[in-house]
C-alpha positions in Angstrom: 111.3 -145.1 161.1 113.0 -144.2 157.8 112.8 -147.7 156.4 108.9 -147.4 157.2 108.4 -143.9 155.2 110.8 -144.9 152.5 108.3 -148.4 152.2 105.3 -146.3 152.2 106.3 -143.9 149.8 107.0 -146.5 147.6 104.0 -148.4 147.8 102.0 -145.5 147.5 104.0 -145.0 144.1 103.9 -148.3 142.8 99.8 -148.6 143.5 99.2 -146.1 141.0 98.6 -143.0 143.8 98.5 -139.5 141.7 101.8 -138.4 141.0 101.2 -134.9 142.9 100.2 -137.2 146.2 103.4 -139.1 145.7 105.8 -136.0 145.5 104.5 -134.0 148.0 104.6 -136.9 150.6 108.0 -137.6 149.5 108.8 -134.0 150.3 106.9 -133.7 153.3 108.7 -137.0 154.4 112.4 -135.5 153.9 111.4 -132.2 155.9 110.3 -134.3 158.7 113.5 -136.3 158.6 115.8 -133.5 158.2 113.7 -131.2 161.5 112.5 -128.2 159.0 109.1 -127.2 160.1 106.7 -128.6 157.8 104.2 -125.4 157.7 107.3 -123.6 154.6 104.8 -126.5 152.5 101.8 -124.7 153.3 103.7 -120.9 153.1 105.0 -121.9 149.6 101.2 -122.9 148.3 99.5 -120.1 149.7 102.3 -117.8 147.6 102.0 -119.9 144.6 97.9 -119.5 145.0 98.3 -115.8 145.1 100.4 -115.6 141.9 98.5 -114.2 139.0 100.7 -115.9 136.6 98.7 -119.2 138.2 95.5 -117.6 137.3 96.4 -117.6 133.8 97.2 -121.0 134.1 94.3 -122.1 134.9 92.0 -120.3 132.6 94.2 -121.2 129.5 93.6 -124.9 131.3 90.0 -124.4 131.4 89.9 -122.8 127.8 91.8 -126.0 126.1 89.4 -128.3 128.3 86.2 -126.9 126.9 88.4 -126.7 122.9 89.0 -130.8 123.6 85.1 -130.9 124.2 84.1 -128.9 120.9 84.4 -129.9 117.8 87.7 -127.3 117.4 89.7 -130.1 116.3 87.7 -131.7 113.1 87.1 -127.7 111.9 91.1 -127.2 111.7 91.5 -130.6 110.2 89.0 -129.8 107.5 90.7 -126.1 107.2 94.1 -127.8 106.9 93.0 -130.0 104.2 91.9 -127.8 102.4 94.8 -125.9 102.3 97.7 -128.0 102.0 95.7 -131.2 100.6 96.6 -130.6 97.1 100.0 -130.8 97.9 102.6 -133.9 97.5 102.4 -135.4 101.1 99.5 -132.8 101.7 97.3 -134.5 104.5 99.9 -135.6 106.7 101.7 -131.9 107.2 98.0 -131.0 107.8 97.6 -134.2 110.4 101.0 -132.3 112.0 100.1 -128.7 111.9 96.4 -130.4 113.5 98.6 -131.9 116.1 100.7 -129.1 116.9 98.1 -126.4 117.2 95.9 -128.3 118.9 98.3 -129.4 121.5 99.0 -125.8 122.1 95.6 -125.0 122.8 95.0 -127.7 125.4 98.7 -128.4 126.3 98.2 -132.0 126.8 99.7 -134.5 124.0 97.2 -137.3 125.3 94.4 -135.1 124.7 95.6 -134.6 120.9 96.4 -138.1 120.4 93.1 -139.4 121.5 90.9 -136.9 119.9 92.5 -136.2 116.9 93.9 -139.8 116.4 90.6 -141.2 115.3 89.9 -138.8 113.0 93.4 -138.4 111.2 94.0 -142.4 111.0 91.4 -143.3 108.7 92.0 -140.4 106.5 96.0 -141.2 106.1 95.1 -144.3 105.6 92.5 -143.7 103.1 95.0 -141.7 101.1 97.4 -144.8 100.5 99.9 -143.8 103.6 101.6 -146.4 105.0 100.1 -147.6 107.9 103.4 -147.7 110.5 104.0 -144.1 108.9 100.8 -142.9 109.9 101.0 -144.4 113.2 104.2 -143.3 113.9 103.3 -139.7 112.9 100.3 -139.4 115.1 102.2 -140.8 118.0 105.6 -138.7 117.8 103.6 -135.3 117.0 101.3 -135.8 119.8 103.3 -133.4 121.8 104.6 -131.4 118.6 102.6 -127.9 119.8 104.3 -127.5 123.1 106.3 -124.9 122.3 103.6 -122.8 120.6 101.9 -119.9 123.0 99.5 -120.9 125.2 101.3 -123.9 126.0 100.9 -125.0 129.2 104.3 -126.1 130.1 105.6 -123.0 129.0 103.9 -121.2 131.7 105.3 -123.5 134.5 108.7 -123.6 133.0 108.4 -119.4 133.4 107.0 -119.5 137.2 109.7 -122.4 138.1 112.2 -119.9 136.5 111.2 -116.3 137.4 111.2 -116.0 133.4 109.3 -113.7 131.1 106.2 -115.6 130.3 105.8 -113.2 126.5 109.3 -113.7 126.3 108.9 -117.5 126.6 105.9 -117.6 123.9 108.1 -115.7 121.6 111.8 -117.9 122.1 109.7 -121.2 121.4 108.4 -119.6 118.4 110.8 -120.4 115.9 112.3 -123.6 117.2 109.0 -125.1 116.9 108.6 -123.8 113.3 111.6 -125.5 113.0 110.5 -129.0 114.2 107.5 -128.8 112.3 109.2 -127.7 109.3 111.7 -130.8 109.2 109.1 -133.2 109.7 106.9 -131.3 106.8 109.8 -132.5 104.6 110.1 -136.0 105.8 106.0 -136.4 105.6 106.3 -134.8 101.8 108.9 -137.6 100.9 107.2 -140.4 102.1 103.9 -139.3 100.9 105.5 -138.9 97.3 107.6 -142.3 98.0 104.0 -143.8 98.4 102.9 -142.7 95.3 100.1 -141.4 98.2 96.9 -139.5 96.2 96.6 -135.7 96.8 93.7 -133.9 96.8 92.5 -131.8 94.6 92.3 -128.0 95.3 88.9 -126.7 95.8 88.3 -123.0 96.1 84.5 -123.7 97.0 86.1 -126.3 100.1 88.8 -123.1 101.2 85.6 -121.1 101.3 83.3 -123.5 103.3 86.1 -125.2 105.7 87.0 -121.4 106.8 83.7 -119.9 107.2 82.8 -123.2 110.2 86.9 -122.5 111.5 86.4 -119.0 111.8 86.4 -118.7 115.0 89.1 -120.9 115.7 91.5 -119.6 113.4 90.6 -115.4 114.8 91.2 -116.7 118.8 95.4 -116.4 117.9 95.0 -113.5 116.6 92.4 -111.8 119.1 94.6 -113.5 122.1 98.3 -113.1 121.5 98.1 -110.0 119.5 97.1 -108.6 123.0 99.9 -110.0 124.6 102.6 -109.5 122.0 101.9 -105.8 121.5 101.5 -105.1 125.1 97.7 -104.0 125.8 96.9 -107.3 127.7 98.8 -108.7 130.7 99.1 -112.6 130.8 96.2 -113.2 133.2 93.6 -110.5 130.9 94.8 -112.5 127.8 93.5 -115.4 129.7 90.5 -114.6 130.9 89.5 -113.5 127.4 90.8 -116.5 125.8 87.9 -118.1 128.3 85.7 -115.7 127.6 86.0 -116.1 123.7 86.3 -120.0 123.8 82.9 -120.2 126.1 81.0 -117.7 123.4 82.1 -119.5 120.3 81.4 -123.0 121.6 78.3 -122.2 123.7 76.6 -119.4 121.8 77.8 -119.5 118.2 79.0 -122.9 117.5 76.9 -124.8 120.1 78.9 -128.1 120.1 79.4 -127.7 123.7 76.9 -127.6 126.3 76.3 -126.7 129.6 75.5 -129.7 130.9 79.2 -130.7 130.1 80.7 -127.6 132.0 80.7 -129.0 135.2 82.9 -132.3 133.5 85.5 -129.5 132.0 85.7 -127.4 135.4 86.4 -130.7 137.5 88.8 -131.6 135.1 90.6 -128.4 135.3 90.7 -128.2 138.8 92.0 -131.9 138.7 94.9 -130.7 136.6 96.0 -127.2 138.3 95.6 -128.3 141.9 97.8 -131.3 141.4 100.2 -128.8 139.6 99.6 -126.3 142.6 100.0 -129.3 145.3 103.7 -130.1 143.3 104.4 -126.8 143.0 104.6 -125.7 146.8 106.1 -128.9 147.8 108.8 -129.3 144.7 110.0 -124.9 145.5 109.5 -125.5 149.3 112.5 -128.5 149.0 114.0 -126.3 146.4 114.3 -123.7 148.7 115.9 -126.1 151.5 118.4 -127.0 149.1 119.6 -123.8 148.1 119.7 -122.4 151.9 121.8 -126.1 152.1 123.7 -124.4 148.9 123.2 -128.2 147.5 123.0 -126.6 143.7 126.2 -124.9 144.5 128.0 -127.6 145.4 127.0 -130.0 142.7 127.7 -127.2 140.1 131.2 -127.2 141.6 131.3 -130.9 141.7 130.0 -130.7 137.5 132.6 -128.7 136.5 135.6 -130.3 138.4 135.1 -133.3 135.8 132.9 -131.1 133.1 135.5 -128.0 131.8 133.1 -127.8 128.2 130.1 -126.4 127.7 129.2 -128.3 125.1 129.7 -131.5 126.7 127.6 -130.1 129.9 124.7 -129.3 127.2 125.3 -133.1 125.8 124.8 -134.6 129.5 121.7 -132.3 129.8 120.1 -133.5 127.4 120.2 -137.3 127.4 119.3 -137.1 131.5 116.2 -134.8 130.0 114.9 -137.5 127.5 115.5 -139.8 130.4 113.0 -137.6 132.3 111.1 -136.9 129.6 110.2 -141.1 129.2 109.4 -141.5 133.2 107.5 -138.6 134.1 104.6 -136.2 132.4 105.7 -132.8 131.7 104.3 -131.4 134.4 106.0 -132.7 137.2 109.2 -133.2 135.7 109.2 -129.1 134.9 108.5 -128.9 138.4 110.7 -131.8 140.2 113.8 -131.2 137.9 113.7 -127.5 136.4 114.7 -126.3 139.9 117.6 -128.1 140.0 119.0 -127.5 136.4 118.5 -123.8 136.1 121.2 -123.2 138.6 123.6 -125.3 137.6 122.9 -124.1 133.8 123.5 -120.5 135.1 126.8 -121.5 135.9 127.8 -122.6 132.4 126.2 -119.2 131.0 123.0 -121.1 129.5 120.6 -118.1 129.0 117.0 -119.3 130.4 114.8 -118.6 127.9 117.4 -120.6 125.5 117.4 -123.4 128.7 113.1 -123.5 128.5 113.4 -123.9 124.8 115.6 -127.0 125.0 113.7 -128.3 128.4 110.6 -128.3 126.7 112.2 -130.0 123.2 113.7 -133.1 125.2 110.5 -133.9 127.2 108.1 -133.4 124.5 110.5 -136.6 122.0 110.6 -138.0 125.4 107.2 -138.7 125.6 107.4 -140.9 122.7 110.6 -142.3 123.2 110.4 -146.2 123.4 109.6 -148.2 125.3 108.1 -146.1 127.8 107.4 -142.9 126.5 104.2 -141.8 127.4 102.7 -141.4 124.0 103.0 -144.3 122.9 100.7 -145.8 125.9 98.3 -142.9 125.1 98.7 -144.5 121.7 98.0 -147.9 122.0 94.9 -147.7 123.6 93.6 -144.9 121.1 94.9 -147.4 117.9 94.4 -150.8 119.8 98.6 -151.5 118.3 100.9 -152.6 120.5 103.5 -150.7 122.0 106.4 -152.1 120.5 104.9 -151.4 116.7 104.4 -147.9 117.7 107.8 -147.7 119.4 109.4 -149.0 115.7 106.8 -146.9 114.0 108.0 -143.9 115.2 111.7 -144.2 115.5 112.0 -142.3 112.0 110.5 -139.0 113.7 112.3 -139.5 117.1 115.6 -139.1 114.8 114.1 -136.1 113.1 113.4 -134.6 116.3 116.7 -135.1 117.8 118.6 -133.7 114.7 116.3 -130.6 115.4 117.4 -130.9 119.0 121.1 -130.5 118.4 120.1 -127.7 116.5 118.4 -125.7 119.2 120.5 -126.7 121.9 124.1 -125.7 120.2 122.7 -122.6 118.0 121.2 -120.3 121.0 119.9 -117.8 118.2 117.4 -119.6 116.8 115.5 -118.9 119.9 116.8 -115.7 121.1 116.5 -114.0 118.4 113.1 -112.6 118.2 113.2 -111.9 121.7 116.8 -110.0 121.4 
C-alpha cells in the first residue's frame, strides 16, 4: 500500500500536476500512513483563510496582476531612461532598477522577465551592449525586487514565521539596495568597457516621461508611507494599493480594461489558492513534526557535528540555492521555512536577519544554471538556449553571491533600520 502511494505521488509529480496538488497529496499521504486524522489539513486551511495577513496577500496579488496588464512597466522604463541614460552604463542600471521594482510590484520574476524582457533587449542592444551581457542581466535580475515591500514572498516568509510583516519590508530594505547597488557598478564598467553610447540628458524627456509615470511613481509613496508611519494596517494598505492600481489603470490611464478583469482575478485566485492549499498542508505536517519534536532532534543532531555558527550559516546557504534551483519561491518558503526557522533559533539566527538571507538565496537560485527557473522563463521569452543564458549570466550569479556573504555574516545590514 505504501509502494502504491509513493508510485502515485510520483507520477503525479513527474506528469507536470501543479505543484500545490503534489504537496498536499504528499502530505495527506504521510498523515494517512502515520494514523493522524486527516481533517488537522482542513482545520489548518480554514485558520490560514481567516488570517488577515492572507487578505493582504491576495490584494497585493491582484494589484501586481492588473500592474503586469498595464502598461506600468514601459512608463518606468521610459522614466528610468530618462534619469540615469546620460550616465556611463546608464540604460542597463535603468533595465535593473525596471526589474527590481517591477518585480516588487507583481512578485513574480517570470512576470518581469517576460514583459519587460522584450522591451529592455532591443534597447541594450541598440545601445552597443553586448548581447550575452544583456542577456545575462535580464535573466539574473529577473528576481532582483524580491526583497523590496510589497513583495510577495516576504509576506509568506512573515506568516510561515509569526514575523513582523513592516518589520520584514523594512530589514530587506537595505540588503536589496545593496544588491542592486553592486550590480549598478558591474553594469557601469561594462557599459564603459563597451565603449556603449549614452544618452543625452533631456530636461523636456524628465518632464514628459514623469508626467505619463506619475501615477506609478506616487503608489510607493501613498502605500507604504501608510504602513511605515503606522496609520494603515497591512490589509488597509492593501486594499488601497487595489483600489489606487484599479483607478489609475481603468479610469486615468485606461490601458487596462474591464473586459480583462476577469483574466487578472482568475489568475489571482490561481496563485493564492494554490499558496493557501500549500499552506495548510505544509503547517499541518509542520505541526506533526514539532508535536514528534522532529526539529528538536535534528537541531541536536546539527550541532553534535556543527559547534560554529558560521559554518551552520555556510551549510544553510548552499542547501537554499539548491532549493532555490528546484522549486518556485513559493513552495519552497512554505515546504522548507518551517523546518529552518527552528533549527536557526537554535544557533541564535534572528528571523527577520533569517527572511533576508531566505529570500537572497532563492531569488540567485532561480537563475542558477542549469535549472534555475529563470533561465527557462528566459529562453522561451529570448528564443536562446539555456546553456548561453546559463554562461551569460554566471558574471551576476558571482555578484550576487559576494553580496550574499555580505548579508548573511553582517546581521546589521538588515537589522538596522528595524533596531
Amino acid at each position: 500500500m505504501k509502494a502504491l502511494l509513493s508510485l502515485l505521488l510520483a507520477v503525479l509529480a513527474l506528469s507536470g500536476a501543479p505543484l500545490f496538488i503534489v504537496i498536499s497529496a504528499a502530505a495527506l499521504v504521510c498523515f494517512y500512513l502515520l494514523g493522524v486524522d486527516l481533517s488537522i489539513v482542513i482545520i489548518e486551511m480554514y485558520r490560514l483563510a481567516a488570517n488577515p495577513i492572507l487578505i493582504a496577500l491576495l490584494f497585493f496579488a491582484f494589484a501586481g496582476y492588473v500592474l503586469a496588464e498595464s502598461g506600468a512597466g514601459e512608463r518606468l522604463v521610459g522614466l528610468s531612461t530618462a534619469v540615469l541614460g546620460c550616465m556611463p552604463g546608464g540604460l542597463a542600471v535603468v533595465s535593473l532598477l525596471s526589474c527590481a521594482f517591477f518585480t516588487a510590484l507583481t512578485g513574480a520574476s517570470g512576470i518581469t522577465i517576460v514583459a519587460l524582457g522584450g522591451l529592455l533587449l532591443p534597447a541594450l542592444l541598440g545601445e552597443h551592449y553586448p548581447e550575452d551581457f544583456s542577456l545575462g542581466l535580464l535573466t539574473s535580475s529577473g528576481s532582483l525586487g524580491l526583497l523590496f515591500p510589497p513583495s510577495l514572498p516576504l509576506i509568506i516568509y512573515g506568516v510561515v514565521a509569526g514575523a513582523s510583516i513592516p518589520e520584514l519590508f523594512l530589514a530587506g530594505l537595505a540588503p536589496g539596495i545593496f544588491l542592486v547597488l553592486l550590480l549598478s557598478i558591474y553594469s557601469m564598467y561594462k557599459g564603459v568597457r563597451a565603449e556603449c553610447r549614452v544618452i543625452k540628458f533631456s530636461f523636456r524627456a524628465l518632464i514628459d516621461t514623469s508626467k505619463r509615470a506619475f501615477w506609478e511613481i506616487l503608489l510607493p509613496v501613498v502605500v507604504f508611507g501608510g504602513i511605515f508611519s503606522g496609520f494603515l494596517a497591512l490589509s488597509e494598505a492593501a486594499a488601497i494599493t487595489v483600489l489606487y492600481v484599479l483607478v489609475v489603470a481603468l479610469l486615468i490611464n485606461r490601458d487596462v480594461s474591464l473586459r480583462q478583469m476577469p483574466t487578472v482575478i482568475v489568475k489571482t485566485v490561481m496563485m493564492v489558492g494554490g499558496i493557501i492549499i500549500i499552506l495548510g498542508a505544509a503547517l499541518a505536517f509542520n505541526s506533526f513534526l514539532v508535536d514528534q519534536q522532529i526539529p528538536r532532534k535534528i537541531l541536536l543532531l546539527i550541532q553534535t557535528h556543527v559547534k560554529s555558527k558560521i559554518v551552520f550559516l555556510l551549510i544553510m546557504n548552499f542547501f537554499l540555492l539548491l532549493v532555490g534551483c528546484l522549486l518556485d519561491i513559493y513552495s519552497a518558503l512554505i515546504i522548507v521555512a518551517p523546518l529552518i526557522i527552528p533549527i536557526a533559533e537554535g544557533y541564535g539566527i534572528d528571523m527577520l536577519h533569517l527572511g533576508v538571507i531566505f529570500l537572497t538565496n532563492l531569488q540567485i537560485g532561480y537563475s542558477t544554471p542549469p535549472i534555475g527557473m529563470n533561465l527557462f522563463i528566459a529562453s522561451l521569452r529570448f528564443e536562446k538556449s539555456i546553456i548561453r543564458l546559463g554562461i551569460a549570466s554566471l558574471p551576476f550569479l558571482g555578484i550576487l553571491l559576494v553580496a550574499l556573504a555580505v548579508i548573511t555574516f553582517v546581521p546589521a545590514l538588515s537589522l538596522y533600520l528595524v533596531r
